[in-house]
N, CA and C atoms as a LAMMPS dump frame, in Angstrom:
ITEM: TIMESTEP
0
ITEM: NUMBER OF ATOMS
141
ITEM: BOX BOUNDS ff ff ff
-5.0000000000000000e+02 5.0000000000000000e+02
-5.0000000000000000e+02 5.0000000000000000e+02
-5.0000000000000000e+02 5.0000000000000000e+02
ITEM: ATOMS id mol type element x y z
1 1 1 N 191.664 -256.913 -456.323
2 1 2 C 191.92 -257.162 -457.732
3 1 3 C 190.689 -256.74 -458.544
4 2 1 N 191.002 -255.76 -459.636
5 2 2 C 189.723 -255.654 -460.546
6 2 3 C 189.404 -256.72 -461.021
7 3 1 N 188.169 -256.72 -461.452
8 3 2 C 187.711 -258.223 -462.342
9 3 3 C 188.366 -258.398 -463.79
10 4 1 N 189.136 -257.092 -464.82
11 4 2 C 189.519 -256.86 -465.759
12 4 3 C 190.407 -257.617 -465.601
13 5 1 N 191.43 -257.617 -464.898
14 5 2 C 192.916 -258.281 -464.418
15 5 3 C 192.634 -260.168 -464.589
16 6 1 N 191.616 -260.554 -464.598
17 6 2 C 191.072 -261.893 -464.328
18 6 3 C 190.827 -262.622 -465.746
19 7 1 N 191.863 -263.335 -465.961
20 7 2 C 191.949 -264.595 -467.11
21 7 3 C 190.87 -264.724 -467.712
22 8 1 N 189.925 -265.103 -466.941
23 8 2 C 188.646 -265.598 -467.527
24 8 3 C 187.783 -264.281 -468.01
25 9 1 N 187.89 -263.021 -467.529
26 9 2 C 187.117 -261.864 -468.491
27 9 3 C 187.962 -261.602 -469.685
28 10 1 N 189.269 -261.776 -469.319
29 10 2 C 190.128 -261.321 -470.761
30 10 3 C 189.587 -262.267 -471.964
31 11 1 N 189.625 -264.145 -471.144
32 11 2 C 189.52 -264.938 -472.574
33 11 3 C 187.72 -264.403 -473.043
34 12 1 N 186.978 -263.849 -471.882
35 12 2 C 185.408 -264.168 -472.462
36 12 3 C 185.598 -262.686 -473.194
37 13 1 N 186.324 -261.431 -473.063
38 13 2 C 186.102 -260.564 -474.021
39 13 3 C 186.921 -260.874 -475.572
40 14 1 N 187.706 -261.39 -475.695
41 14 2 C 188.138 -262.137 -476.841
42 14 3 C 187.181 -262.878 -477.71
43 15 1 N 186.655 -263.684 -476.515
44 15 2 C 184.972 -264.509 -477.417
45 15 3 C 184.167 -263.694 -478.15
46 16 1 N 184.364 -262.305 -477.148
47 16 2 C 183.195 -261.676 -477.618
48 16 3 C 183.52 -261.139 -478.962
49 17 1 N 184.485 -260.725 -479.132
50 17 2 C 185.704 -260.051 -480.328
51 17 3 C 185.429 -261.451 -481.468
52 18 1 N 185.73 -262.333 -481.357
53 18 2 C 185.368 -263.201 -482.061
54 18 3 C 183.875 -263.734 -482.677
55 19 1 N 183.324 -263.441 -481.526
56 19 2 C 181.651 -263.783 -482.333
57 19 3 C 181.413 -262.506 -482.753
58 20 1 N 181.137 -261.187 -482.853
59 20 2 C 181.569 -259.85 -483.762
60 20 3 C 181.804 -260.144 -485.154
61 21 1 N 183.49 -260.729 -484.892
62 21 2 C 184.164 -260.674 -486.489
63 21 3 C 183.348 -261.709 -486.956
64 22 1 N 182.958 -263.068 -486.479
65 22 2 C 182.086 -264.243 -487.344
66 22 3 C 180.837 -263.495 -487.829
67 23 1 N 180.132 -263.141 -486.563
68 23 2 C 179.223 -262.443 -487.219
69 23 3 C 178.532 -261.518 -488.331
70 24 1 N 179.501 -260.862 -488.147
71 24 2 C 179.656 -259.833 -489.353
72 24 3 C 179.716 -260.091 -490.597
73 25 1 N 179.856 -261.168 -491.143
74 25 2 C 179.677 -262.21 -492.255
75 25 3 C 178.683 -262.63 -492.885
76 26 1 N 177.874 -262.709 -491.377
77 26 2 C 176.616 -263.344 -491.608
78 26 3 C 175.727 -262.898 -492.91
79 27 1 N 174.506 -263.324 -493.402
80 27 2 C 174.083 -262.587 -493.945
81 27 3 C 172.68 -261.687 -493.422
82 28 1 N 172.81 -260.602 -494.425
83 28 2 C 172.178 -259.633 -493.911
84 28 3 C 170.652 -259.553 -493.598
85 29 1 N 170.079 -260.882 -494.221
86 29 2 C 168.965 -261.341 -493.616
87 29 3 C 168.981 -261.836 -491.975
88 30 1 N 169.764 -262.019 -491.705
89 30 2 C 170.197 -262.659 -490.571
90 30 3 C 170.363 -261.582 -489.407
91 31 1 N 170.874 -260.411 -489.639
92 31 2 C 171.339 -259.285 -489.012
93 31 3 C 170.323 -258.716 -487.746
94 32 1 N 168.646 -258.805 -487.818
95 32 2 C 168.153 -259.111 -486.386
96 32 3 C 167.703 -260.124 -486.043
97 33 1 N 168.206 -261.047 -486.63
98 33 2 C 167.843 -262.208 -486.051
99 33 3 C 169.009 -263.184 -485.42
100 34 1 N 169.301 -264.102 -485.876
101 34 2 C 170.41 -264.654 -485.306
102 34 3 C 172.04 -264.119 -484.546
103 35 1 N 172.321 -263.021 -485.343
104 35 2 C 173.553 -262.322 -485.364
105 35 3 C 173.222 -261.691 -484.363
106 36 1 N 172.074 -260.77 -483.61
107 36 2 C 171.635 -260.157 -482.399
108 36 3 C 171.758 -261.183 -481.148
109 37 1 N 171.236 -261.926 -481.433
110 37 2 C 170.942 -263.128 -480.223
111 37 3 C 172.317 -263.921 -480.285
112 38 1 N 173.206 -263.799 -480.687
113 38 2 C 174.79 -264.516 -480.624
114 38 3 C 175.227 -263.436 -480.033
115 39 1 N 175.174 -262.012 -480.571
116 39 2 C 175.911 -261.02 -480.191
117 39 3 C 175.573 -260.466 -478.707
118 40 1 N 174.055 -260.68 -478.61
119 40 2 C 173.819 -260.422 -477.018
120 40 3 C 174.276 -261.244 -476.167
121 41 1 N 174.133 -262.677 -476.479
122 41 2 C 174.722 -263.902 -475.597
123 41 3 C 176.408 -263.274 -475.204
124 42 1 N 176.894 -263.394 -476.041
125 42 2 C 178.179 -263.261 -475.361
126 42 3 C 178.482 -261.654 -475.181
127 43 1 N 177.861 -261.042 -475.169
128 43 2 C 177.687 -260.01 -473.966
129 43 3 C 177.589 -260.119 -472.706
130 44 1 N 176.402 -260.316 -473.002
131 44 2 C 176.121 -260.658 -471.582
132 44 3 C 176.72 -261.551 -470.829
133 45 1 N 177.917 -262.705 -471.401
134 45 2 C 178.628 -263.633 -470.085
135 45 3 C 179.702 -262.665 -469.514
136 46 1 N 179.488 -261.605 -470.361
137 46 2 C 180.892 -260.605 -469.824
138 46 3 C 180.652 -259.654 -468.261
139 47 1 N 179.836 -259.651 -468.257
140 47 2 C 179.246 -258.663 -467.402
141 47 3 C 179.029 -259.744 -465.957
């Protein structure tokens, strides 16, 4: 079985899709700071 096929990468790439769209909101002071370090976090649980 690929790992793609597996519930739990589908719901954690969704997360990731979701902290993206929140993010993107943020403000633009924010953009290397907080919004990087949210956006890397849930990267990286994907992998």
């Amino acid at each position: 079985m690929d790992h793609k096929e597996l519930d739990v990468w589908k719901k954690s790439m969704d997360l990731v899709e979701l902290i993206y769209s929140l993010t993107s909101s943020f403000p633009i002071s924010e953009r290397f700071g907080l919004t990087s370090q949210m956006r890397s976090a849930a990267v990286s649980n994907t992998i």
